[in-house]
N, C-alpha and C positions, 0 to 999 in steps of 0.2 A: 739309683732309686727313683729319681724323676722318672727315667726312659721306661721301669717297672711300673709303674703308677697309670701311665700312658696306655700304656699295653694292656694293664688289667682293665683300663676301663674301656678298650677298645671291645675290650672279647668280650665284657659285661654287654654293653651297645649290643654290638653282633647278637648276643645269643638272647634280648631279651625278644616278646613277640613281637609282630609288628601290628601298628594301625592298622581297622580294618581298611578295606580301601574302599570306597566310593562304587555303588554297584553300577553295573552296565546299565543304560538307559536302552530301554525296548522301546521303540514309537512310528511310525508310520515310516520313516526313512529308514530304519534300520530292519523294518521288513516287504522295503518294496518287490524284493526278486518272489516272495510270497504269496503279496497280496497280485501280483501278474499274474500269478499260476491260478490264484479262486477266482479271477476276473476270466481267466481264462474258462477253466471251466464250470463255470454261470452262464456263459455265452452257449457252450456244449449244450446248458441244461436247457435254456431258454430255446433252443433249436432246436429240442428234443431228441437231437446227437446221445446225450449222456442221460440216464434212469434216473430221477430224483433222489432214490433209494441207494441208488450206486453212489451217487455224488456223495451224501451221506454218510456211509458205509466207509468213502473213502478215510476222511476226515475224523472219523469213530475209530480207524484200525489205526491210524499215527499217532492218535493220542495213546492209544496202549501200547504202543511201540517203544522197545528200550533206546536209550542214547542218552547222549551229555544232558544235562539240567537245564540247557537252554534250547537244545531240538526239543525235549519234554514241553519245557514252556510254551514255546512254539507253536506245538503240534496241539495244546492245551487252548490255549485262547484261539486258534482256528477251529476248532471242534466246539469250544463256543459261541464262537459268532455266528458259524452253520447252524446253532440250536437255535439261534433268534430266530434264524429266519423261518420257524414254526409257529402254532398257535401260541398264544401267552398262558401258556398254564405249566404244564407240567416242564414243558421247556424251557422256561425262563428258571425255574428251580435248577435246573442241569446246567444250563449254562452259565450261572453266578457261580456255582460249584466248580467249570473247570478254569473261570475266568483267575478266581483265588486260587487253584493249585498253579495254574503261570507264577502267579503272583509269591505265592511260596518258594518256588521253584528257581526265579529269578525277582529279587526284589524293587531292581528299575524297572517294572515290565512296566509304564505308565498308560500306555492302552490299554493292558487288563481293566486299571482302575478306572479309566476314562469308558469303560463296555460297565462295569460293576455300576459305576455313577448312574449308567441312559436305565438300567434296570430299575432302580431303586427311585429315581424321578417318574419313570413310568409308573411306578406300584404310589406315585403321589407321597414319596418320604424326601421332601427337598434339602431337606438340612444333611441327611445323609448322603445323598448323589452332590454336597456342595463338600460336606467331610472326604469325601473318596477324593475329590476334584484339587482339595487342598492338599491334601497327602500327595498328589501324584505333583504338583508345582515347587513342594518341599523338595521330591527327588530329582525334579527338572523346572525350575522355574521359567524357561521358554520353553516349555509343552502348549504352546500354541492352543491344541485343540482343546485343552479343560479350560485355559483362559476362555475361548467362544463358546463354550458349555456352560461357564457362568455367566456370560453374556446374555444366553439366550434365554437361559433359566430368568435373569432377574426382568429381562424384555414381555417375557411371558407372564409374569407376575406384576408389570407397571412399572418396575423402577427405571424407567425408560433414559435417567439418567445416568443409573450406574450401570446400565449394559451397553451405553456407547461409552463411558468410557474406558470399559472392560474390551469390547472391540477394538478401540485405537489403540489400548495397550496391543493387542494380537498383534493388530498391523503391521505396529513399530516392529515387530520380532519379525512376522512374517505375513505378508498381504497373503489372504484368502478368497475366495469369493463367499465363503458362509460369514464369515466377517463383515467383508464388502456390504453383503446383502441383509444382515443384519444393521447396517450405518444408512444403508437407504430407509433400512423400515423406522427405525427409531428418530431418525432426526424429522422425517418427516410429522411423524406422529406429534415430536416435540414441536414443529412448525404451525400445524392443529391445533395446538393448545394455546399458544403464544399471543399476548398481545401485545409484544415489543415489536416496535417494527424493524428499529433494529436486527436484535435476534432473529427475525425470521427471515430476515434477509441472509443472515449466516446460516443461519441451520439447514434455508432453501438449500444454498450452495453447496456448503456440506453432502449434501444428499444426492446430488446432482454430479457432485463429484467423485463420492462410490461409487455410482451409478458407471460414469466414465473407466473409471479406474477396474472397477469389473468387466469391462467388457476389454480391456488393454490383456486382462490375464487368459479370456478365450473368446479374440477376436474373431473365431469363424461362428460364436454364436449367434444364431438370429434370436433367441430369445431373450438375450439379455440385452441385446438394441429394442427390442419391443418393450423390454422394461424401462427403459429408461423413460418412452413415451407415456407408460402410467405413472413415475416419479413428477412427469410436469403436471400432467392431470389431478394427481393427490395434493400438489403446491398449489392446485389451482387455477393453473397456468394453461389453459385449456387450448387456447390456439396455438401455444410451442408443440403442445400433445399433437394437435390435428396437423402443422407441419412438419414437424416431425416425421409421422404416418406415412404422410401423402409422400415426401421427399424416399423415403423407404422404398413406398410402394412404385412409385416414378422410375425406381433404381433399376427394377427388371431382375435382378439375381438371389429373390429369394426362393426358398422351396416351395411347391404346391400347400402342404399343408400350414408353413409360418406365411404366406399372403392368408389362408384364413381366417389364422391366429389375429393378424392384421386388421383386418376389414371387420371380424367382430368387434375388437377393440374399435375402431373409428365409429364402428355404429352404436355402440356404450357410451361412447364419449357425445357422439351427437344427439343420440337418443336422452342423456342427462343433464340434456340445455337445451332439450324441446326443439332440434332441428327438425324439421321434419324431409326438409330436401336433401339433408346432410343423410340422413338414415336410408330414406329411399336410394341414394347414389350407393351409397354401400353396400346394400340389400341389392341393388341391379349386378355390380362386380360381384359379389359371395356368388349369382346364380350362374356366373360364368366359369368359378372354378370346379377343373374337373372332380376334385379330391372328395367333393360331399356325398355322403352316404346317401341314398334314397330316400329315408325317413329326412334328415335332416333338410334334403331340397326340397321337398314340399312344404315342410314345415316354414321354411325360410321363403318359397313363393308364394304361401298364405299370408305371413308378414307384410308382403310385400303392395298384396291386393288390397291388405286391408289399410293400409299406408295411403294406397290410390283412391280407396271408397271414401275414408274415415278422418283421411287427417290426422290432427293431433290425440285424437279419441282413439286410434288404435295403438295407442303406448298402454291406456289404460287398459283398451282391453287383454293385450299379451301381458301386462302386468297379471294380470288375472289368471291368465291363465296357467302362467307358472307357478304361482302360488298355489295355485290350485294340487298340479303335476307334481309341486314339489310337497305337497304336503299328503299324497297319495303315497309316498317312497317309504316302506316300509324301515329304510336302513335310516330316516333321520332323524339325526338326536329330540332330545326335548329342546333344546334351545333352538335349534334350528325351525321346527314344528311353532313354537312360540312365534319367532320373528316370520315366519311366512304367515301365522294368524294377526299377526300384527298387520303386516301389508293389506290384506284380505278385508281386517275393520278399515283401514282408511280408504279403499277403493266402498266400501259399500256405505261408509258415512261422508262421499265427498258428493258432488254435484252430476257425478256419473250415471245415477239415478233416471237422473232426468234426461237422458241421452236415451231414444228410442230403441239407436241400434246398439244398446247397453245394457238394457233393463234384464234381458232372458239372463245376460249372463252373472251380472248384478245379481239377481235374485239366486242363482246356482250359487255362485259364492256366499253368500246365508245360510244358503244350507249346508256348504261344505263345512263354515265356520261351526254352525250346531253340531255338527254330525263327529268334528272331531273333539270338541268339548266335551259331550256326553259319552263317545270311544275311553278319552283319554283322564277324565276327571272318573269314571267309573272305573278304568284299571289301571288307576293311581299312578299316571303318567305325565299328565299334563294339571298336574296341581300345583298352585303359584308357591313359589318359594319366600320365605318370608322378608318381607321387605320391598317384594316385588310389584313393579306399577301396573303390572296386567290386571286388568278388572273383565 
């Protein structure tokens, strides 16, 4: 009777369902052989090898292509990533559309949900791109990349606290450089604020130390060794920046166009502590590299003259003049427009006035400042927002 008992309740076992089980997790590693192939042909398109339309087309016929639920899903969220890379209008509709049939389709797909999140952030619904972002951590809680998506989301919004330490969670899981470089931006910022000296002695290091640790992940970059040099410069740290530079530039082995990158950066850095021989030496190298456009070298050897004429009086004036340039750009926002009218009131209410070889241009910035006021205040563009200190 035992041995019976046994048996019945083996076959009972046996035959009742089973747990569902745990869906396949979808995420960058589990479609690297994929994303090689769209990398691959992006390069086609950008060489204009491959038809836009072709490219397209390809990507639009595999999503309607029959096979298992996870080539479906597949061939679904790459036919919508392809739609991002269109206008934001009616394509952004189409592609949340095939991101969620992946997503149906295979339920770990947590990249769907992490493309579903950057859409819904973009349309400015933050609490919903942080609901997609949670749901996709419930299915994989080291999905790295929605951890740096809430990172960046709460960095961009001030909480400059909880997006480092949503970063360092990442890290612990998996070092990034969007991580990394989100732990430069924020601990510095936290460094700016601080008036523990303490703390800022940590937070410096901190920063300095993503900074390092980024460039250990793609040490053939030269750009992210030129970051490291505005990390001292943001701490403050102005002559680590400037040897830093020089030690770089000494090295001989950088590209034509990163010595540019370079020596503009030295000449920002000197030109923002009023060297003026520090600006000139680097204005003399920039006209030595071959890489500058024609517009750009003259441009850069009128800096240069006016350097020699004027002294420290031609900072204001190029101040001036890109304010100017910059506020002629049809494509810049209203904040941007604002903040270059801002610089424009301080050059024309400072002592630059009184500068002979100043005055023409002093007075052009007046006008400019009138000129966009009245553009922008009559097509309801440039009208202060409430609360706002622009007078």
């Amino acid at each position: 009777m035992k041995e019976r008992a046994l048996l019945l309740g083996l076959l009972i076992a046996l035959s009742a369902p089973a747990a569902d089980a745990p869906p396949e997790i979808i995420d960058e590693a589990a479609l690297e052989p994929q994303f090689k192939d769209f990398r691959a042909r992006c390069d086609q398109v950008n060489k204009q090898a491959l038809p836009v339309n072709e490219f397209v087309l390809y990507y639009q016929q595999q999503a309607q292509a029959k096979g298992t639920p996870r080539q479906q899903a597949i061939a679904a969220f790459f036919y919508g990533f392809v739609l991002q890379l269109g206008p934001p209008s009616k394509e952004s509709k189409d592609a949340k559309r095939e991101f969620q049939r992946a997503i149906d389709l295979e339920p770990g797909f947590v990249l769907a949900y992490a493309e579903l999140a950057n859409i819904a952030y973009g349309a400015g619904d933050r609490s919903e791109a942080e609901r997609l972002l949670q749901r996709a951590l419930q299915k994989s809680p080291t999905f790295v990349r929605a951890i740096v998506q809430l990172g960046q989301m709460a960095q961009q919004a001030g909480e400059l606290r909880r997006a480092k330490a949503l970063y360092e969670q990442s890290v612990g899981i998996k070092p990034t450089l969007h991580a990394f470089g989100g732990l430069v931006i924020v601990n510095t910022a936290l460094f700016q604020r601080s008036y523990d000296e303490k703390e800022k002695e940590q937070l410096a290091r901190a920063a300095l130390a993503a900074s390092d640790a980024a460039v250990t992940l793609e040490p053939d970059s030269a750009a992210l060794r030129l970051a490291k040099a505005e990390v001292f410069w943001n701490l403050g740290r102005v002559k680590e920046a400037i040897d830093f530079l020089e030690r770089l530039y000494a090295g001989g082995t950088l590209k034509p166009e990163v010595k540019v990158d370079l020596l503009k950066m030295l000449r920002g850095i000197h030109q923002s502590q009023g060297n003026v021989e520090g600006v000139k030496h680097a204005l003399d190298r920039l006209l030595t590299c071959e890489t500058l456009r024609p517009e750009e070298r003259a441009r850069i050897a009128s800096r240069a003259k006016d350097l020699k004429e004027m002294g420290g009086n031609a900072f204001i004036k190029a101040g001036i003049e890109d304010a100017i340039s910059n506020l002629r750009n049809p494509g810049l926002s209203v904040e941007g427009r604002l903040t270059e009218l801002r610089r424009l009131q301080g050059f024309i209410t400072s002592e630059a006035f009184a500068v002979e070889q100043l005055r023409p241009l002093v007075e052009q910035a007046s006008r400019e400042c009138f000129r966009v006021l009245v553009d922008g205040i009559s097509g309801g563009t440039i009208a202060p927002r409430a609360g706002s200190t622009w007078t």
